[in-house]
C-alpha positions as YAML, in Angstrom:
chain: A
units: angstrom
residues:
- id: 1
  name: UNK
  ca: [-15.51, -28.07, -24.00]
- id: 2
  name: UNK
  ca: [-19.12, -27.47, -23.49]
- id: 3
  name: UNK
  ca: [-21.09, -28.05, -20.68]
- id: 4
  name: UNK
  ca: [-24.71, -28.38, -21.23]
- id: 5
  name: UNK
  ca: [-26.93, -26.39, -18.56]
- id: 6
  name: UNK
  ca: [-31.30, -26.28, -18.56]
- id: 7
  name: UNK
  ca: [-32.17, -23.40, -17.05]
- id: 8
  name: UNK
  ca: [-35.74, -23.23, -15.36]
- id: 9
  name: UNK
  ca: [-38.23, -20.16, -15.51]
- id: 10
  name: UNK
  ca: [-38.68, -18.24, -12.33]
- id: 11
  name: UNK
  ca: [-42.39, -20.02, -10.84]
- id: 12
  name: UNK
  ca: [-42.66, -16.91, -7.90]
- id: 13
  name: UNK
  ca: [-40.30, -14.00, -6.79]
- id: 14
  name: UNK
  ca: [-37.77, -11.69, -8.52]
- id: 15
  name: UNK
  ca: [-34.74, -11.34, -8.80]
- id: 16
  name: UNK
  ca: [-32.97, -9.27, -5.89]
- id: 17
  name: UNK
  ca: [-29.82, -8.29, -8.31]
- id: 18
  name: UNK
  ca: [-31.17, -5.07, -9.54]
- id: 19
  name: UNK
  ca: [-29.77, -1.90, -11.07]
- id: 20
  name: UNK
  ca: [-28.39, 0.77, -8.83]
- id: 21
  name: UNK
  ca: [-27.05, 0.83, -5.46]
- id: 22
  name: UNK
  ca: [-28.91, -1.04, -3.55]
- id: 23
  name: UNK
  ca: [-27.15, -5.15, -4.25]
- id: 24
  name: UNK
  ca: [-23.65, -3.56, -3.86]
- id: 25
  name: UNK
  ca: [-24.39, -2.10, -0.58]
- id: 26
  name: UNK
  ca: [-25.36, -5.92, 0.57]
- id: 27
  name: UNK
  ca: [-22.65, -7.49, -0.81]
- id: 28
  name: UNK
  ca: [-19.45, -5.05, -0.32]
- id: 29
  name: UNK
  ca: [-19.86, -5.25, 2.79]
- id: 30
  name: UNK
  ca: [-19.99, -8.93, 3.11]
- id: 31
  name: UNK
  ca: [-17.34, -9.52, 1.12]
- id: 32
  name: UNK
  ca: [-15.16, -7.02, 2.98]
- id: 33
  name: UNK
  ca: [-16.23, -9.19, 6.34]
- id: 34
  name: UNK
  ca: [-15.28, -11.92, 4.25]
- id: 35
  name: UNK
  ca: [-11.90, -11.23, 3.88]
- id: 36
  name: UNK
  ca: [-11.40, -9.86, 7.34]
- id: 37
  name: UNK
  ca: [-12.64, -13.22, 8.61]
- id: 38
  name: UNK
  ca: [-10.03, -15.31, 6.70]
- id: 39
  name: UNK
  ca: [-6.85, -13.09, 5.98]
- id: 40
  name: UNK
  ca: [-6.81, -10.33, 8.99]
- id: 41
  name: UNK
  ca: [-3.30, -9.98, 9.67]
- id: 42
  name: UNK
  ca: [-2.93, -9.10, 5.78]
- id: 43
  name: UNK
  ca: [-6.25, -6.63, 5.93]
- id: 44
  name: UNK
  ca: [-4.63, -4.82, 8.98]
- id: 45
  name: UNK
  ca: [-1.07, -4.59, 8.26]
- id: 46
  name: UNK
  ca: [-2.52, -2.53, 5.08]
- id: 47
  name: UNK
  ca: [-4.35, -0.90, 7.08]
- id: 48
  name: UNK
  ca: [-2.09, 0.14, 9.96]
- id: 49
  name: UNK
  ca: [1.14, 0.62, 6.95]
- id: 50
  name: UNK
  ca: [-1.17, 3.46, 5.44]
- id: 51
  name: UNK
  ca: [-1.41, 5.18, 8.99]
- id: 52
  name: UNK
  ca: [2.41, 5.54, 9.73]
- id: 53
  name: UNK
  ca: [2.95, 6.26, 6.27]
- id: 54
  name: UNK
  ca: [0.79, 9.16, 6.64]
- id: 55
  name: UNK
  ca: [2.25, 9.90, 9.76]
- id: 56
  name: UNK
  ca: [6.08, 10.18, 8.11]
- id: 57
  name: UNK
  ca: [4.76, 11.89, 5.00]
- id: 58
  name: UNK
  ca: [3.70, 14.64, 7.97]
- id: 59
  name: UNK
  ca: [7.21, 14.61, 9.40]
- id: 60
  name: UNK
  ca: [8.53, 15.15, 6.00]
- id: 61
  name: UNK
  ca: [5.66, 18.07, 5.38]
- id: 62
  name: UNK
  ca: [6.41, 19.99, 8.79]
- id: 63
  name: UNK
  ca: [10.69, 18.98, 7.65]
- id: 64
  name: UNK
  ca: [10.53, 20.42, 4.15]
- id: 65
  name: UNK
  ca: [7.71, 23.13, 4.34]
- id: 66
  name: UNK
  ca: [8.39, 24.25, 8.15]
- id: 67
  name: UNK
  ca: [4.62, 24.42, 8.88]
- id: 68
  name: UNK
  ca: [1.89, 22.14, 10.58]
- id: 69
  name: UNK
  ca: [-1.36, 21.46, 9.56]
- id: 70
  name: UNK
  ca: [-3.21, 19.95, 12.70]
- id: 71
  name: UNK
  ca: [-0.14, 20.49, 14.87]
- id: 72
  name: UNK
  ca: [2.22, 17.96, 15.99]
- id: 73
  name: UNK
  ca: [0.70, 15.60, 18.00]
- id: 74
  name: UNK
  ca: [-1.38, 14.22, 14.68]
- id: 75
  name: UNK
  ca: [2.05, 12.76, 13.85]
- id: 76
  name: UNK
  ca: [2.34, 10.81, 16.83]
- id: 77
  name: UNK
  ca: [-1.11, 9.52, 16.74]
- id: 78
  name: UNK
  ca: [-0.92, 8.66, 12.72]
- id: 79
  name: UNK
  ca: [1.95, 6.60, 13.70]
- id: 80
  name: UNK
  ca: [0.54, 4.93, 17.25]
- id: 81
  name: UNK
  ca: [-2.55, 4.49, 15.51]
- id: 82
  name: UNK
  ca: [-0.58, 2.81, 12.60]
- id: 83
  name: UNK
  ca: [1.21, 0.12, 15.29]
- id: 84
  name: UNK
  ca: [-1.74, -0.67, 17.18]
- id: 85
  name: UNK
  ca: [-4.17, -1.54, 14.19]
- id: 86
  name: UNK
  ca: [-0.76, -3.82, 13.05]
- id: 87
  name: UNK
  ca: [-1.01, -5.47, 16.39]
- id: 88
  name: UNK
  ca: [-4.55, -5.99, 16.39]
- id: 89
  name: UNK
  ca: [-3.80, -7.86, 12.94]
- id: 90
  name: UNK
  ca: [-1.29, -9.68, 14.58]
- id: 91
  name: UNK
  ca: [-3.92, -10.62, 17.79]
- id: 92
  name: UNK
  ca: [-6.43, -11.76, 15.25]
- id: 93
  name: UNK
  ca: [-4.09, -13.10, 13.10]
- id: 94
  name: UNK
  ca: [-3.58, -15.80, 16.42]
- id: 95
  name: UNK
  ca: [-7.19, -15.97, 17.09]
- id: 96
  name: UNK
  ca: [-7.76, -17.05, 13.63]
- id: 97
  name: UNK
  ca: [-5.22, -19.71, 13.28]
- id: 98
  name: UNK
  ca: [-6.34, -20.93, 17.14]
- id: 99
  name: UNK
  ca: [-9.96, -21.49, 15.31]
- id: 100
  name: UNK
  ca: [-8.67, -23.70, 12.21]
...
């Protein structure tokens, strides 16, 4: 099925989609607000999952290797850290829903 379209020539301006870096820097960032806005708990759960999985890959470093990298207490905060962005998602998660 075809769908018949007239497309009009440009009477002033440019077009603002241009080679390079410069559109995706405008629009990445929108788009990342974007999905923020409307799926949070989903954004941050990812988020916060990748923190304590960082944090138990360093328990299993320091348990198989018998060293530390940044010492111990960058476990602790990989895996705090890791929580407390999942309960942020949850908070705005309830903030969102509250708004619909």
């Amino acid at each position: 099925m075809e769908v018949s379209t007239i497309f009009h020539e440009r009477k002033k301006g440019k077009s603002f989609i241009k080679k390079g870096i410069k559109y995706p820097s405008i629009v990445i960032p929108t788009m990342l607000r974007m999905y923020i806005h409307f799926k949070p708990l989903r954004f941050f759960l990812e988020v916060g999952l990748l923190f304590i999985i960082l944090g138990v890959l360093a328990i299993f470093w320091i348990a198989v290797f018998g060293e530390t990298f940044f010492g111990d207490a960058t476990i602790t905060i990989l895996i705090l850290l890791g929580f407390q962005i999942i309960f942020f998602g949850l908070l705005a998660d309830q903030i969102s829903f509250k708004r619909k």
